[in-house]
C-alpha positions as CSV (number, residue, x, y, z in Angstrom):
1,X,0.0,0.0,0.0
2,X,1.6,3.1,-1.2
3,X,0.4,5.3,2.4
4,X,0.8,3.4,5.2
5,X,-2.7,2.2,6.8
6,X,-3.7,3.4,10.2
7,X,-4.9,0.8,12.2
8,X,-7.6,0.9,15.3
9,X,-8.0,-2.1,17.2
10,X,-9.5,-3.6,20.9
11,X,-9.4,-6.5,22.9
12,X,-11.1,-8.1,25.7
13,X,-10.7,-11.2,27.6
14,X,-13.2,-12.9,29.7
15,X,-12.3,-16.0,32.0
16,X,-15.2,-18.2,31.8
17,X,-17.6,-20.0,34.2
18,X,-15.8,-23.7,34.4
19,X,-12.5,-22.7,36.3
20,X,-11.6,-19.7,38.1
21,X,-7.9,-18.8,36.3
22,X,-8.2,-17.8,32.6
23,X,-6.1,-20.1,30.0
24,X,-6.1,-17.4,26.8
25,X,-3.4,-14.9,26.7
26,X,-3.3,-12.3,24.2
27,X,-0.7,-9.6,23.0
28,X,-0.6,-6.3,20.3
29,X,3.0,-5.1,19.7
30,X,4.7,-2.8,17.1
31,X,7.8,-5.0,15.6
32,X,10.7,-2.4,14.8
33,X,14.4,-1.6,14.5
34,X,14.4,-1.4,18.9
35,X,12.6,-4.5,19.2
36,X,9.3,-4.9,20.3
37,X,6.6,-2.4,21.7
38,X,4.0,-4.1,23.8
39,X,0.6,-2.2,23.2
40,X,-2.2,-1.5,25.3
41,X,-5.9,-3.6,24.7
42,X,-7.1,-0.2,22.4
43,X,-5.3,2.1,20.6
44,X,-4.5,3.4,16.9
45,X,-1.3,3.0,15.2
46,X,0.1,4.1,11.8
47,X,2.6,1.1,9.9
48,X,4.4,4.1,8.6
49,X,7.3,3.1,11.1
50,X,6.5,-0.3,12.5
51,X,4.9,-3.7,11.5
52,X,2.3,-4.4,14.3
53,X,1.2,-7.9,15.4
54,X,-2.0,-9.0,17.2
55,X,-2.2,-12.6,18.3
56,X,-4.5,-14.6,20.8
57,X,-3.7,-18.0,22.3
58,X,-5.9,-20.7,24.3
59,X,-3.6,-22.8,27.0
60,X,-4.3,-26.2,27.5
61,X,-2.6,-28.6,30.4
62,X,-3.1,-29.2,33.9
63,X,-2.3,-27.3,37.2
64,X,-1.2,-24.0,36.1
65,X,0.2,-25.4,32.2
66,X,-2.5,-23.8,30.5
67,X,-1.8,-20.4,31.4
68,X,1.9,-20.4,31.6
69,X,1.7,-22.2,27.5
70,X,-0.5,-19.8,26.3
71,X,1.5,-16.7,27.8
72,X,5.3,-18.1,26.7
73,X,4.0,-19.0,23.3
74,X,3.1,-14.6,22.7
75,X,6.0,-13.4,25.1
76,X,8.1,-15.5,22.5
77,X,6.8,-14.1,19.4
78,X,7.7,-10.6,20.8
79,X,11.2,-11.3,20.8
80,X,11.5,-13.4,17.5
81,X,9.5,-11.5,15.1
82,X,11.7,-8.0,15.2
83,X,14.1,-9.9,14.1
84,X,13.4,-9.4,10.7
85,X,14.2,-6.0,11.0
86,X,17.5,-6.6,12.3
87,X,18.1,-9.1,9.0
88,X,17.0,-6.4,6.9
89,X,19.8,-3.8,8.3
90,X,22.4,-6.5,7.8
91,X,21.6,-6.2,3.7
92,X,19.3,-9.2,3.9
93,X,15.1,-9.1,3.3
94,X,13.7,-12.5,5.0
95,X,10.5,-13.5,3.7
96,X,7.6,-13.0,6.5
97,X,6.5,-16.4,6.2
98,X,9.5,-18.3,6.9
99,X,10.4,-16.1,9.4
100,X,7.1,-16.9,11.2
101,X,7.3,-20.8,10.4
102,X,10.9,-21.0,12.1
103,X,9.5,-18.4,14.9
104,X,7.0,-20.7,15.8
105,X,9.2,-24.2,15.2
106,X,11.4,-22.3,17.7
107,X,8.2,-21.9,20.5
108,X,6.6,-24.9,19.7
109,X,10.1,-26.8,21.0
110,X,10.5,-24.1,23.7
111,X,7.1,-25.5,25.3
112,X,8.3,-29.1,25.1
113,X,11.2,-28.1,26.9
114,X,9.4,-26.2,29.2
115,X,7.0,-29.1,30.1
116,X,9.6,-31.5,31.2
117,X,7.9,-30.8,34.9
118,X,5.2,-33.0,36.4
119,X,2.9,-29.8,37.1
120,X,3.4,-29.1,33.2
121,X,3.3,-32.0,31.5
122,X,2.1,-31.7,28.3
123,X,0.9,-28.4,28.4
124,X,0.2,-26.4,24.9
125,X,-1.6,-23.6,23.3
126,X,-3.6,-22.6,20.2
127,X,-2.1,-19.5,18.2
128,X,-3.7,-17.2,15.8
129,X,-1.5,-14.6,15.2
130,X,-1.9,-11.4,12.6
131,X,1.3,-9.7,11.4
132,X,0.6,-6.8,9.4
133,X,3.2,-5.1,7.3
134,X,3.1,-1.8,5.1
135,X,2.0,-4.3,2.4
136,X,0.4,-7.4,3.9
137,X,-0.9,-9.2,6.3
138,X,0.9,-12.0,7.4
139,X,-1.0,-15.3,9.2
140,X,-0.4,-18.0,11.3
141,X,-2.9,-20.6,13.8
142,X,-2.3,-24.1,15.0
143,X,-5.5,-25.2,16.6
144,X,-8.8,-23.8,16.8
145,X,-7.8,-19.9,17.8
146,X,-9.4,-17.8,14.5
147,X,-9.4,-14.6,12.4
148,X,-11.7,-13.5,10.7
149,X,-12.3,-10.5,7.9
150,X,-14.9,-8.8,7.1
151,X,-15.0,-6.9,3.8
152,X,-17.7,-5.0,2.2
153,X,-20.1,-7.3,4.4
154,X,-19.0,-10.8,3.8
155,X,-17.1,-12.6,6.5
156,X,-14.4,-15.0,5.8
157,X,-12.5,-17.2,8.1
158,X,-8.8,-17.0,7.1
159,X,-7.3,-19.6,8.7
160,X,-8.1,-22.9,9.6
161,X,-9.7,-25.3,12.4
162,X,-7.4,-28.1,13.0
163,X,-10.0,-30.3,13.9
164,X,-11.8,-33.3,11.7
165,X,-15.5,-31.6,12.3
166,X,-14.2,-28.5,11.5
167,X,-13.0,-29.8,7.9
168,X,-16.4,-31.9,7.1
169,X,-18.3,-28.4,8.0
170,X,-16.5,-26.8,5.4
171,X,-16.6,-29.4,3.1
172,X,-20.2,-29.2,3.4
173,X,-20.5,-32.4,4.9
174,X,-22.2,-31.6,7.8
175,X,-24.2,-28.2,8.6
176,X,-23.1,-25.5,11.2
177,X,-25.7,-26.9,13.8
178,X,-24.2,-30.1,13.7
179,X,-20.4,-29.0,13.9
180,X,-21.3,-27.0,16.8
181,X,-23.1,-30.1,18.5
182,X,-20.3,-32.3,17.4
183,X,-19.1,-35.0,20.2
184,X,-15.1,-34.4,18.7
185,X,-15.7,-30.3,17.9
186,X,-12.9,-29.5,20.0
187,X,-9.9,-32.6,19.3
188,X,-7.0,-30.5,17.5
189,X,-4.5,-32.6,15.4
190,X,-2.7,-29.6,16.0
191,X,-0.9,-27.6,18.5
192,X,1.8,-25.6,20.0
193,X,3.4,-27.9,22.3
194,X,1.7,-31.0,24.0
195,X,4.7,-33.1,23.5
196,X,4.4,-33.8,20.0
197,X,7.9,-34.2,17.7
198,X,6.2,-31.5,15.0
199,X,4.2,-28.9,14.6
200,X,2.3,-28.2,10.9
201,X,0.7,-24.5,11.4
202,X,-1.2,-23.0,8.8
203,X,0.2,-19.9,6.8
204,X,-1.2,-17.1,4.8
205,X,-0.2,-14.1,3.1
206,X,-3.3,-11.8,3.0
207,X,-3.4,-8.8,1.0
208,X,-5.2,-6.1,3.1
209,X,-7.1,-2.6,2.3
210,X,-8.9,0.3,4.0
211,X,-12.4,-0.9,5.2
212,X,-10.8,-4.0,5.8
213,X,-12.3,-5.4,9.3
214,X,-10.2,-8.2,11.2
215,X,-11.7,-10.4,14.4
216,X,-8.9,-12.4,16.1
217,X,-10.8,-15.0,18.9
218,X,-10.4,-18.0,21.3
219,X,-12.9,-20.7,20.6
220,X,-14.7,-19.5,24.0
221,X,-16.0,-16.6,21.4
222,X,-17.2,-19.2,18.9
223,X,-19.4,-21.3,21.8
224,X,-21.7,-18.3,22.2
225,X,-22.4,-16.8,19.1
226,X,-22.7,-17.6,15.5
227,X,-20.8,-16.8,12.5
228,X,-24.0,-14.9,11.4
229,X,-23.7,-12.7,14.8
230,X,-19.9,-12.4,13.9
231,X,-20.5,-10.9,10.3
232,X,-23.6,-8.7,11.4
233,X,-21.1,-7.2,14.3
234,X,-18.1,-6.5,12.1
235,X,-20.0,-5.4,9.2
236,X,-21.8,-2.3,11.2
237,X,-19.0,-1.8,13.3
238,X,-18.8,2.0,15.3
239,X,-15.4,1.1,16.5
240,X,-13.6,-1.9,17.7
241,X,-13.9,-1.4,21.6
242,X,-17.6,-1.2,21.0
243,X,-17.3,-4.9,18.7
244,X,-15.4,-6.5,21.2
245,X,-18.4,-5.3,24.2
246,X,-21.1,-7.1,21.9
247,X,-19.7,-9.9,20.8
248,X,-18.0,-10.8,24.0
249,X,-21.5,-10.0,25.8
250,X,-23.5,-12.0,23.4
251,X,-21.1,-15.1,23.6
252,X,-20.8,-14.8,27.9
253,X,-24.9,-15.0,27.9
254,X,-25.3,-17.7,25.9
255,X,-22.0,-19.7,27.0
256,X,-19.6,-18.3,28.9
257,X,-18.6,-22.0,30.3
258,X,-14.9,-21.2,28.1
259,X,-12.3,-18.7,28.5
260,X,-13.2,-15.7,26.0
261,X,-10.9,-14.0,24.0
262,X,-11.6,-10.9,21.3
263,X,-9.0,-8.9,19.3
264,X,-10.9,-6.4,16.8
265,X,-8.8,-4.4,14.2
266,X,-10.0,-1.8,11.8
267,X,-7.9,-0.7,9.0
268,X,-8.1,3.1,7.8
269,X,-7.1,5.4,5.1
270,X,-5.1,8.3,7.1
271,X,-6.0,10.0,4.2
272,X,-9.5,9.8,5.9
273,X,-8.8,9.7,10.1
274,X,-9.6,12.2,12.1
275,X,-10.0,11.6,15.3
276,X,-11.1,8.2,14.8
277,X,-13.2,6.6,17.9
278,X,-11.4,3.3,19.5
């Protein structure tokens, strides 16, 4: 994008009704030359200067594992993806993508190593991560973490389930009632962690543009509402704080039995800002 896009975003995280502690972690940091700039939960940033990355993650594992996976996973990713800005300055341009597949290799044996402790055994977390350059977006998930766009109304879900009801939903073999009903909904083939020898995330490079409206969520999100309620809320969007409020509300009163986690990004022409409401 010739002018570099302004973007808005918020997030909200809700621990939900089956354990006290709250499993999903979830970051927003600007990637630069310095390193990495941990944001607050709402705000509006220009990619004039820096990439910025938003990224949510579900914990799994017993005793305190969950939490501890899900928060090492992000803290990680803040100090691997600047990187690429110190490769650059060294005469060298990585590609984003294998940047982020190594990045998350890297994590994904960190955790193993990391669970060699009774109390942590086995212990892993879902990722969907959003890494937005000057000129694209760059994706990652293992798991059932999402993000979704919105554009000009119609909602698409860029990355993938890694579960076997997810794929027959989408290959029409089964409708959205019965996926949500499914007995084996929420058994992931993949994850970060969990003591498995690899790791196969999925990857996207997605070109982005002003109107462009992003929803990052933990599957606690997706237990309570429906994708229906997901594109109605992003396509009349006010602002992203007020996005996160409905959807998170709508999903605690109909669920709320999961740990909820919402990151909502809007991307504006600064041609166009002024004063724009978080």
């Amino acid at each position: 994008m010739s002018d570099a896009s302004i973007l808005q975003w918020a997030a909200l995280t809700h621990s939900g009704s089956r354990k006290p502690r709250n499993d999903d972690s979830l970051i927003a940091f600007a990637s630069g030359p310095a390193g990495a700039e941990t944001l607050g939960e709402a705000g509006s940033r220009s990619l004039g200067r820096h990439d910025l990355v938003f990224a949510v993650s579900d914990g799994m594992g017993g005793g305190n594992a969950g939490d501890l996976a899900s928060a090492l996973l992000l803290q990680r990713m803040t100090e691997i993806i600047p990187e690429t800005f110190k490769i650059a300055a060294s005469g060298f341009f990585p590609d984003c993508l294998e940047h982020l597949a190594d990045a998350i290799h890297s994590v994904h044996e960190h955790i193993n190593e990391a669970a060699a402790c009774d109390h942590t055994r086995g212990m892993a977390a879902t990722l969907a991560l959003a890494w937005f350059t000057p000129d694209n977006l760059y994706l990652a998930n293992a798991g059932d973490s999402r993000i979704y766009l919105s554009r000009g109304g119609q909602l698409t879900q860029l990355t993938r389930d890694h579960t076997a009801a997810w794929g027959q939903w989408k290959r029409a073999e089964i409708s959205e009632i019965e996926y949500r009903s499914h007995p084996r909904r929420s058994a992931l083939y993949e994850v970060i962690g969990g003591g498995h020898l690899n790791v196969c995330p999925h990857f996207a490079a997605v070109p982005y543009q002003a109107g462009d409206r992003f929803l990052i969520c933990s599957d606690g999100l997706i237990d309570g509402v429906w994708e229906r309620h997901i594109s109605d809320a992003l396509a009349v969007s006010p602002s992203p704080a007020e996005t996160t409020r409905t959807l998170l509300k709508r999903s605690i009163d109909n669920s709320g039995i999961d740990d909820t986690t919402i990151i909502v990004i809007h991307v504006n022409d600064p041609a166009t800002m002024q004063n724009p409401k978080l």
